[in-house]
MARDO-857308 format. One line per 2 residues: number of its first residue (from 0); for each residue x, y, z of N, C-alpha, C. Coordinates in steps of 0.001 Angstrom, whole numbers, plus 500000, padded with zeros to 6 digits. Atoms other than C-alpha are relative to their C-alpha. Layout:
N
NUM = X:Y:Z:X:Y:Z:X:Y:Z | ...
This chain:
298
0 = 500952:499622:498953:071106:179145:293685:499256:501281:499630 | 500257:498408:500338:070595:183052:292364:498790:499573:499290
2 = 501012:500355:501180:068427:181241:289237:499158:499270:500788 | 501493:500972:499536:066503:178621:291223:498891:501380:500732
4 = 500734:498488:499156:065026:182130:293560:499285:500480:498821 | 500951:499120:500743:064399:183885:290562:498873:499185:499298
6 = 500991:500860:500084:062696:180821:289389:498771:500040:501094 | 501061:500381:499193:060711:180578:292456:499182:501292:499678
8 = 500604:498588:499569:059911:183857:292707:498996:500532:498644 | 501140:500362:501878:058444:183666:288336:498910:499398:500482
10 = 501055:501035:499942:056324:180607:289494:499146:500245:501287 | 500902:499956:498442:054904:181875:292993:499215:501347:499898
12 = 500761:498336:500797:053805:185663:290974:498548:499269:500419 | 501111:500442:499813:050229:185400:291406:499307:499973:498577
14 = 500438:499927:501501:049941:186358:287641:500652:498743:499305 | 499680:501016:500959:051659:183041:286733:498752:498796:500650
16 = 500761:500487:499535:049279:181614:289184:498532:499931:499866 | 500944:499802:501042:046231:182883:287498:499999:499381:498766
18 = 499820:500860:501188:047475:181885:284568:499627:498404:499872 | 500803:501182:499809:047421:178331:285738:498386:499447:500078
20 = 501666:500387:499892:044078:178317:286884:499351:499778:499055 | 500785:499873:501036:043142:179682:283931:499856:498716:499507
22 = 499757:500939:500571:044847:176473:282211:499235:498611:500671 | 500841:501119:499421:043082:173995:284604:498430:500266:499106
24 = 501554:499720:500019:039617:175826:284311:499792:499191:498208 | 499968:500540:501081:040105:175225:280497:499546:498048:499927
26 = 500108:501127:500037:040425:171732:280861:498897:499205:500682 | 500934:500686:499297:037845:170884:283455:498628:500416:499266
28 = 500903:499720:500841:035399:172915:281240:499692:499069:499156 | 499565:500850:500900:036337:170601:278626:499268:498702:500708
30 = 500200:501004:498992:035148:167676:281038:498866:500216:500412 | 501457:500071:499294:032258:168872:282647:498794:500223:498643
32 = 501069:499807:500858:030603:169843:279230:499757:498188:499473 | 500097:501513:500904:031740:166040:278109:498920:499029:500386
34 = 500782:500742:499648:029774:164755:280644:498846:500847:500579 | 501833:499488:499225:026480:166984:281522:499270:499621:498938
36 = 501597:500277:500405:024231:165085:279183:499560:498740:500215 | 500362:501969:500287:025012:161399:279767:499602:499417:501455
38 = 501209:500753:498912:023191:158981:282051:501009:498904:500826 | 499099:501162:499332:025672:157551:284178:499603:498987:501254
40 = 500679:500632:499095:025066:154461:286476:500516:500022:501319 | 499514:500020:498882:026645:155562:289136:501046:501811:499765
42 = 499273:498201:500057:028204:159538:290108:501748:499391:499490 | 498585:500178:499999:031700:157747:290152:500384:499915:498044
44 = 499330:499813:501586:031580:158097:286043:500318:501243:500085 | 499603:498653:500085:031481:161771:286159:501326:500530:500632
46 = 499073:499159:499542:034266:162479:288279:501126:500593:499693 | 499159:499671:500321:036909:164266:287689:500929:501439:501257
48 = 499380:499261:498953:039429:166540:289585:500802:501422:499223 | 499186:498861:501036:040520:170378:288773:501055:500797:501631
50 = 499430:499253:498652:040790:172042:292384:499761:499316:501129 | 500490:501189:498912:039141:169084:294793:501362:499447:499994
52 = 499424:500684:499009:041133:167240:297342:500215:498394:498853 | 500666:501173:501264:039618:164405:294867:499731:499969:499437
54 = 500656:499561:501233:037556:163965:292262:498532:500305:499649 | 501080:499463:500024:034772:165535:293483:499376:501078:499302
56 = 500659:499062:500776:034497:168934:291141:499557:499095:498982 | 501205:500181:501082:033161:166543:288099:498348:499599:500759
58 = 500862:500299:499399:030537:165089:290637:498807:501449:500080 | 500891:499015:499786:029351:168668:291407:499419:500618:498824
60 = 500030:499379:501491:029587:170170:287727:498933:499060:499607 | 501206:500663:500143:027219:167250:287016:498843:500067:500760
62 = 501539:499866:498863:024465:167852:289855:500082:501511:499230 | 500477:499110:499865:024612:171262:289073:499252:500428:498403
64 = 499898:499853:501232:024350:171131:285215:498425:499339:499604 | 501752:501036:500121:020791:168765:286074:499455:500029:501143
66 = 500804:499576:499020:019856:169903:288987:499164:501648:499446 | 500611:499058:499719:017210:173116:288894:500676:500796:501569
68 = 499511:499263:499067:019404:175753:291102:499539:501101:500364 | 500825:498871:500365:017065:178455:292365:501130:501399:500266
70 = 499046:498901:499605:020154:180458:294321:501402:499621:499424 | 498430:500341:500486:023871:180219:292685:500805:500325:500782
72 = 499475:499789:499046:025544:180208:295975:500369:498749:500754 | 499135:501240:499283:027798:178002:298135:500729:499987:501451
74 = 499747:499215:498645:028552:177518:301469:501155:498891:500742 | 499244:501100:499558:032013:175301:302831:500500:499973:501480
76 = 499313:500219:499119:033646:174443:305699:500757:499171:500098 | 498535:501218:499833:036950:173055:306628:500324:499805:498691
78 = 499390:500483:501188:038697:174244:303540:501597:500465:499837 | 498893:500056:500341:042289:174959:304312:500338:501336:499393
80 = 499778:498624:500629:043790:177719:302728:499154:499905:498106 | 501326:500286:500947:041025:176577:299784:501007:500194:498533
82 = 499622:500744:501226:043630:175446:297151:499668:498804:499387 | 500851:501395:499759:042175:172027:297540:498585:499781:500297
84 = 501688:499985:499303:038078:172532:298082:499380:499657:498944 | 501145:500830:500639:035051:170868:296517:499510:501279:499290
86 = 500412:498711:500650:033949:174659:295586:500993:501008:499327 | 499187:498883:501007:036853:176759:293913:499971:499798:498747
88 = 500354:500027:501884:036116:175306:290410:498291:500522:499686 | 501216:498944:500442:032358:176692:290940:500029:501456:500324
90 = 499742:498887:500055:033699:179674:292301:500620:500325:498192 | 499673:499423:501100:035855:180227:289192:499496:500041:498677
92 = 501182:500147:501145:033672:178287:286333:498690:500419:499718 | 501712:499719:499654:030306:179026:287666:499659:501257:499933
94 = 500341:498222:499827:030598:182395:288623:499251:500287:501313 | 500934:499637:499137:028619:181404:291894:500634:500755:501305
96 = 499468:499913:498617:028559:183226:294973:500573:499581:501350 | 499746:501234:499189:030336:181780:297820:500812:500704:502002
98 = 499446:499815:498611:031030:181513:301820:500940:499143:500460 | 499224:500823:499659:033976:179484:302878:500408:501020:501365
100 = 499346:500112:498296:035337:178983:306909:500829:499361:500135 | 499045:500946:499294:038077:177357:308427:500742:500459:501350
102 = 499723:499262:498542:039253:177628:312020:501120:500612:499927 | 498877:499760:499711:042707:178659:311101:499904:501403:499160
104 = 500177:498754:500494:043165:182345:310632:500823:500498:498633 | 498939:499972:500572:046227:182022:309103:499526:499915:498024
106 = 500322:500827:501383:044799:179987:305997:499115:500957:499165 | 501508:498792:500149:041681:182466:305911:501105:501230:499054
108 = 499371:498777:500567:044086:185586:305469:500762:499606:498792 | 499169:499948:501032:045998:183748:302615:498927:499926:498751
110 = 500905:499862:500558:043017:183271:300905:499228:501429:499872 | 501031:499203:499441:041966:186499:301503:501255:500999:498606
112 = 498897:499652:501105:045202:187624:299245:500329:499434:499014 | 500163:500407:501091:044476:185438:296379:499392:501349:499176
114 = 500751:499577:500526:043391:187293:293289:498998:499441:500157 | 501567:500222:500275:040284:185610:293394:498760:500419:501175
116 = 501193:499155:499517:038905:187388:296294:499762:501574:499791 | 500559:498859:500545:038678:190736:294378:499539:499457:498743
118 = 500525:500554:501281:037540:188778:291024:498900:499407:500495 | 501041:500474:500407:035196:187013:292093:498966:500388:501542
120 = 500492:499581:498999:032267:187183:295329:500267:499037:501230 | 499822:500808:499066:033790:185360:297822:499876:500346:501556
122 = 500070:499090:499010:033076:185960:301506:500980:498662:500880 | 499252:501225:499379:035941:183824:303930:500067:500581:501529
124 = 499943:499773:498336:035809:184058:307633:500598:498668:500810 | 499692:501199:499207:037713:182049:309823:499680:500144:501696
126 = 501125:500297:498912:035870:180525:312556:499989:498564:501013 | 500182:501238:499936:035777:177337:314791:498623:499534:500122
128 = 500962:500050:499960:032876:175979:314170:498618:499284:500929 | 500158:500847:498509:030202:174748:316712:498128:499650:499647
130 = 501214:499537:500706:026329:173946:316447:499459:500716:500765 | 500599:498592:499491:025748:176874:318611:500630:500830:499663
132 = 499599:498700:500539:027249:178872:316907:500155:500385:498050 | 499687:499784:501557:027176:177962:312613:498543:500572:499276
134 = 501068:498822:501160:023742:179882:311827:500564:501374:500227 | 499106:498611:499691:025290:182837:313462:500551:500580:499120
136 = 498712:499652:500731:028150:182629:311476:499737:500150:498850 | 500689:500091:501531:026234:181819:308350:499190:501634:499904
138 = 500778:499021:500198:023647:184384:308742:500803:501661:500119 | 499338:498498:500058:026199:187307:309775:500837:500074:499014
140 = 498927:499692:501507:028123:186430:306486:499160:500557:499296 | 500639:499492:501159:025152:187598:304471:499745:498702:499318
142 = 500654:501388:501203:023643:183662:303570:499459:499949:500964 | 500982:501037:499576:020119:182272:304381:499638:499860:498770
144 = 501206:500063:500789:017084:180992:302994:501118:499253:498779 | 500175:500409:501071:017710:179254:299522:501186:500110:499557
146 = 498672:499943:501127:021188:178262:298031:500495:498973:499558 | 499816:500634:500674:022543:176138:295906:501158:498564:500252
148 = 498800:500916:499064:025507:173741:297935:500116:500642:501225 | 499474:499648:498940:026570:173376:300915:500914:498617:500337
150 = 498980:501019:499935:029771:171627:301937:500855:499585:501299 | 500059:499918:498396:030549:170209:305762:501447:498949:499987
152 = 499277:500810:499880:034220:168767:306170:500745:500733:501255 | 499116:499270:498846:035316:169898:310016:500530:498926:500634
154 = 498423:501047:499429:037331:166245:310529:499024:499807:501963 | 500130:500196:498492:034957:166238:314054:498221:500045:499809
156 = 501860:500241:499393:030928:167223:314629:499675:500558:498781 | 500302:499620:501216:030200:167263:310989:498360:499718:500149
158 = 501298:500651:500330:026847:165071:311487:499416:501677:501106 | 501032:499852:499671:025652:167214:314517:500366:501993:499589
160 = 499662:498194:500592:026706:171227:312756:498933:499517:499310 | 500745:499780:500463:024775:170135:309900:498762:499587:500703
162 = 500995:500167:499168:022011:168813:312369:499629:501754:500412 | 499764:499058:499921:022136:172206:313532:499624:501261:499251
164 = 500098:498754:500724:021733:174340:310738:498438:500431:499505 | 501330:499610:500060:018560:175912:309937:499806:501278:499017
166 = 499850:498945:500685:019393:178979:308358:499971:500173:498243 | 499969:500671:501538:019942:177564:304858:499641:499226:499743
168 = 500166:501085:500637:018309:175588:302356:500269:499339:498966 | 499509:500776:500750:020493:173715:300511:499367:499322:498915
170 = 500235:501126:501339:019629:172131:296717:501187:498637:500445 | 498975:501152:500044:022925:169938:297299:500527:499682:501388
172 = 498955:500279:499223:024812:168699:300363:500674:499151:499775 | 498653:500701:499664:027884:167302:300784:500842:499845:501535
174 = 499895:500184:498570:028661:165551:304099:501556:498700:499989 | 498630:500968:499722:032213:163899:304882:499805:499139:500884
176 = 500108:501265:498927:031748:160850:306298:501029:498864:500552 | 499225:500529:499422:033912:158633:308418:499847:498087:499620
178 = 500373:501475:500785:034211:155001:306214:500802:499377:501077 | 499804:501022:499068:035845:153675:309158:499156:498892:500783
180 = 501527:500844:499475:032671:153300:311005:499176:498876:499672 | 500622:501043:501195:031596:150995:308354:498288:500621:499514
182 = 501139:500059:500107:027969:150982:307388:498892:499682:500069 | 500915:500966:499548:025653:148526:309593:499461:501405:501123
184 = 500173:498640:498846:026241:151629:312553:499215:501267:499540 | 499820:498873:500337:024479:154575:312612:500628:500915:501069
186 = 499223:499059:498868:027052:156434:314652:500838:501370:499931 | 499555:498646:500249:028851:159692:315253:500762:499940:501435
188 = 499387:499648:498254:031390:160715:318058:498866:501111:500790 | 501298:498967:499048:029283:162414:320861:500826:501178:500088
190 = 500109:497964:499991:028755:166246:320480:501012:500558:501465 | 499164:499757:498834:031481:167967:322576:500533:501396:498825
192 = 500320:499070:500264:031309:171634:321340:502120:500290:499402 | 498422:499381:499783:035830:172010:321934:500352:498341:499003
194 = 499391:501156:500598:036278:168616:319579:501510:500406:499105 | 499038:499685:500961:039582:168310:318087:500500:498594:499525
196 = 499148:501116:500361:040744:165310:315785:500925:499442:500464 | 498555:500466:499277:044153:165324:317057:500401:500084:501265
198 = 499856:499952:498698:043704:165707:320223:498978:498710:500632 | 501099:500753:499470:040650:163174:320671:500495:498747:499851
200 = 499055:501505:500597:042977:160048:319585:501316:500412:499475 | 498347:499838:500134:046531:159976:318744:500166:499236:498372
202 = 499467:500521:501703:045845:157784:315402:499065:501158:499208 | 500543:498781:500565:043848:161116:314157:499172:498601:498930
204 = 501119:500653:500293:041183:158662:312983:498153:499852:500532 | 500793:499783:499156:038813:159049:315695:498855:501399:499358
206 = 500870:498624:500082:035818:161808:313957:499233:499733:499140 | 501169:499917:501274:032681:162512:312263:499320:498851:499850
208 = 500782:500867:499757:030254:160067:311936:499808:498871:498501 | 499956:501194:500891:029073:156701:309888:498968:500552:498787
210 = 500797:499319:501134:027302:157138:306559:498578:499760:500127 | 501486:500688:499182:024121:155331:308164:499536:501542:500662
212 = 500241:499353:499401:023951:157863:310504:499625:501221:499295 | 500181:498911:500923:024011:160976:307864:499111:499716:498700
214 = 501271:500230:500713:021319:159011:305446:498802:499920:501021 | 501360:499993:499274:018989:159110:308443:499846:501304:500317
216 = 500315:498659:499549:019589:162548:309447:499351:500644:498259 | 499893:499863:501201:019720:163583:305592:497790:499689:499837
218 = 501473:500484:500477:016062:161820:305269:498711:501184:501298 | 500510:499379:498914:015044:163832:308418:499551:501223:499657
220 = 500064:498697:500720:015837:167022:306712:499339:499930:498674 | 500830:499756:501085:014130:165957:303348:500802:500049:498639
222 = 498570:500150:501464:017360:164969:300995:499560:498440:499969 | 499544:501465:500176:017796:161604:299674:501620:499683:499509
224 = 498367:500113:500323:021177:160279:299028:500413:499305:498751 | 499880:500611:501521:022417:159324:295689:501563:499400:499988
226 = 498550:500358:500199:026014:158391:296455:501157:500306:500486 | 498552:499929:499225:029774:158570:297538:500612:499929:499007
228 = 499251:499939:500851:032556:159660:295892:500847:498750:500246 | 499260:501299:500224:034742:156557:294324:501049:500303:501571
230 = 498839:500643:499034:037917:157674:297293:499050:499671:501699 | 500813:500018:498739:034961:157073:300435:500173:500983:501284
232 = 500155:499105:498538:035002:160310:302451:498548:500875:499777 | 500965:499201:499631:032184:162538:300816:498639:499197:499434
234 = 501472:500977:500556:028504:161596:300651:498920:500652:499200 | 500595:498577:500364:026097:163554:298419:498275:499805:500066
236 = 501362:499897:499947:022418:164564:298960:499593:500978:498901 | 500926:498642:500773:019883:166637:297009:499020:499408:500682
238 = 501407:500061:499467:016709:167703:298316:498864:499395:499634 | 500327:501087:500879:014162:165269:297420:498656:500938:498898
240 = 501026:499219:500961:012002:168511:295542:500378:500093:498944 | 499605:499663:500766:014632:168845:293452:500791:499072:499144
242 = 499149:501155:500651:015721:165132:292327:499772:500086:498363 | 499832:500126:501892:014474:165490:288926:500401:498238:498974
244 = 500064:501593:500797:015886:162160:287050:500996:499450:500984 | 499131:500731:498654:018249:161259:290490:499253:499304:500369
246 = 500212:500930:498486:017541:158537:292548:500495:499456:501018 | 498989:499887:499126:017891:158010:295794:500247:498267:500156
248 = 499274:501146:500147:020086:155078:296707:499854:499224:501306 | 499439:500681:498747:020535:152608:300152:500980:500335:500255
250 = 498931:499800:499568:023102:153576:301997:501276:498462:499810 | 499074:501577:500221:024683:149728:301660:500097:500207:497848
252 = 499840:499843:501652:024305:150462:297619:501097:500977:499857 | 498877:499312:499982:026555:153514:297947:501154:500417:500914
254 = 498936:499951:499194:028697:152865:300849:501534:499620:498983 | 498498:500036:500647:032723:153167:299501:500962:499844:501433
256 = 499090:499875:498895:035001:152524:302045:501474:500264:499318 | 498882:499262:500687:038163:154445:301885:501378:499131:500143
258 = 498718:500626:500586:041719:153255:300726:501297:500944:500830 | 498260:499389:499005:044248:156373:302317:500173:500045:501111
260 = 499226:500858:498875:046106:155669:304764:500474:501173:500951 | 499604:498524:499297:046114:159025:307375:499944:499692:501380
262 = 500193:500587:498864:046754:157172:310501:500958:500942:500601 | 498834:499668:499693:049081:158642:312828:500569:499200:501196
264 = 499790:500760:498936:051451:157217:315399:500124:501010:501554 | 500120:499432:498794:051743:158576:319397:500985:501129:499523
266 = 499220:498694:500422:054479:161107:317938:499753:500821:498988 | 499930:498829:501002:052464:162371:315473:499984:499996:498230
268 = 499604:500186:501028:053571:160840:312481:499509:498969:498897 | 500646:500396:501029:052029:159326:309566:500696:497844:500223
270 = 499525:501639:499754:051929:155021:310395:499367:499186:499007 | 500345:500185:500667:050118:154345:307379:499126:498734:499852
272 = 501108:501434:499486:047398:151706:308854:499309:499504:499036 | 500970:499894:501061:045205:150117:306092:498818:499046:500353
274 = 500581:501120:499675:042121:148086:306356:499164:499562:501324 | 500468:500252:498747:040855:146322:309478:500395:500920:501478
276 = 498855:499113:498804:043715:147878:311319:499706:501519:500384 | 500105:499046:499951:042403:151100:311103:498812:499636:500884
278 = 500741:499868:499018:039397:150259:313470:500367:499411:500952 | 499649:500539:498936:040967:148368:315531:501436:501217:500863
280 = 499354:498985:499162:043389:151701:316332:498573:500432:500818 | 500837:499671:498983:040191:153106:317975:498602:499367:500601
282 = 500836:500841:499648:037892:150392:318649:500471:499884:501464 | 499858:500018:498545:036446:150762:322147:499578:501217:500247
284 = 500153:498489:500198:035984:154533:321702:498868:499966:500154 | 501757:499763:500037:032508:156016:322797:499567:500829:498789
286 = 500289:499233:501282:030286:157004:319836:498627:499635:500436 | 501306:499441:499424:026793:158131:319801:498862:498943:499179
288 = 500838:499871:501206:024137:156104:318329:498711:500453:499655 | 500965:499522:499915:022017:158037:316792:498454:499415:499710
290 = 501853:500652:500209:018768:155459:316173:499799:499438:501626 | 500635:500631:499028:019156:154210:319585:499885:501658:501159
292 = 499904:498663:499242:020242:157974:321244:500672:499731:501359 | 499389:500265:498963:022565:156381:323346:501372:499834:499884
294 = 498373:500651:500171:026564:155929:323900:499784:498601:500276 | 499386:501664:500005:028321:152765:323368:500998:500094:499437
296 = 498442:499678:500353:031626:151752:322311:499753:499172:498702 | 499709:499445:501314:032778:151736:318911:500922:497991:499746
């Protein structure tokens, strides 16, 4: 028992934990140079995974490597204590500037005691987020006007925050979309400022809107959509000034519908639904649609 402690206590240093990184960064370097010149027919070649949830950092390392970026700055939400985020491999590879939120304070302050918020420019505020209240929050961090990503995963009013935002103009977004919904709908749960996943349904399935719905808003704002990552939660835009050799896609061309299984049962606990079964836990549910601007059930 004495040795496993001192073990832990070697491997949880923050200097062995650096170290790691280092050893990832290495490797994803290795990866993102392999693929920023080739012409893939679809984003799902590039991907790859260093610090993402998934295998969304090769996706980004490729937009950003052929995209024209005028600001090198990044802006997330809903990232956890941000061991797992779509942006900590451009924080550490890139060198870009960056704003990350999450409602839990807790997560915020551990992040806040990483080396990497004296190494690098990170600004983290934890916040719940609302769309009366995320230019606020944006603009009193020290971000408008012109930056380079922006990344929207709050599990609830993802479609109508980024609806909402105004303050920033994004080269890239990244919008988490709800592959339950399918992709004929363009729908979204209706705007309710106090939303909470786990409180709004009991199979914590219930949030965030259809991918229909976020290629029409998306076109509203002046992005086109080029795709979904292979596991079907995030969707990615660029602005259509800055497509360069991208094109944009149909939403039925890059719809993915997702495979994990994060259902829960009335106690809470992981029931591992797959498939049909997963809409039929909240089928019936009011959801918004946004081409007609009316509720209806789900």
């Amino acid at each position: 028992m004495e040795l496993l402690m001192k073990l832990y206590k070697i491997f949880s240093n923050q200097q062995v934990e650096e170290n790691l990184d280092s050893l990832k960064l290495m490797m994803g370097r290795i990866l993102a140079n392999q693929f920023k010149d080739v012409q893939p027919k679809s984003i799902h070649e590039v991907e790859f995974r260093v610090f993402s949830q998934w295998m969304d950092d090769g996706i980004i390392q490729y937009l950003v490597n052929n995209i024209p970026i005028a600001q090198e700055s990044f802006i997330e939400f809903g990232v956890g204590n941000y061991k797992e985020a779509n942006t900590r491999f451009l924080l550490l590879n890139n060198n870009w500037r960056g704003l990350i939120m999450d409602y839990s304070r807790k997560y915020i302050n551990q992040v806040k005691q990483e080396y990497i918020y004296w190494k690098y420019e990170l600004t983290a505020k934890a916040a719940f987020i609302t769309s009366e209240n995320v230019n606020c929050l944006v603009q009193g961090a020290g971000f408008n006007g012109e930056i380079g990503l922006l990344h929207i995963d709050i599990d609830g009013n993802d479609y109508w925050v980024w609806k909402a935002i105004n303050v920033v103009n994004p080269t890239i977004v990244i919008m988490e979309y709800n592959s339950i919904f399918g992709v004929d709908r363009a729908i979204t749960i209706p705007y309710r400022a106090s939303f909470c996943r786990t409180k709004a349904h009991s199979s914590n399935l219930y949030f965030g809107s259809s991918l229909l719905a976020l290629c029409d808003l998306a076109e509203a704002k002046g992005y086109s959509f080029i795709g979904c990552n292979s596991s079907g939660n995030n969707a990615y835009f660029i602005r259509k000034d800055r497509m360069g050799k991208f094109k944009s896609i149909r939403p039925e061309e890059g719809y993915i519908c997702s495979h994990f299984r994060e259902s829960r049962d009335v106690k809470g606990n992981l029931s591992y639904s797959t498939g049909k079964k997963r809409l039929d836990l909240i089928r019936g549910m009011n959801v918004y649609n946004t081409r007609a601007c009316k509720l209806e059930a789900l």
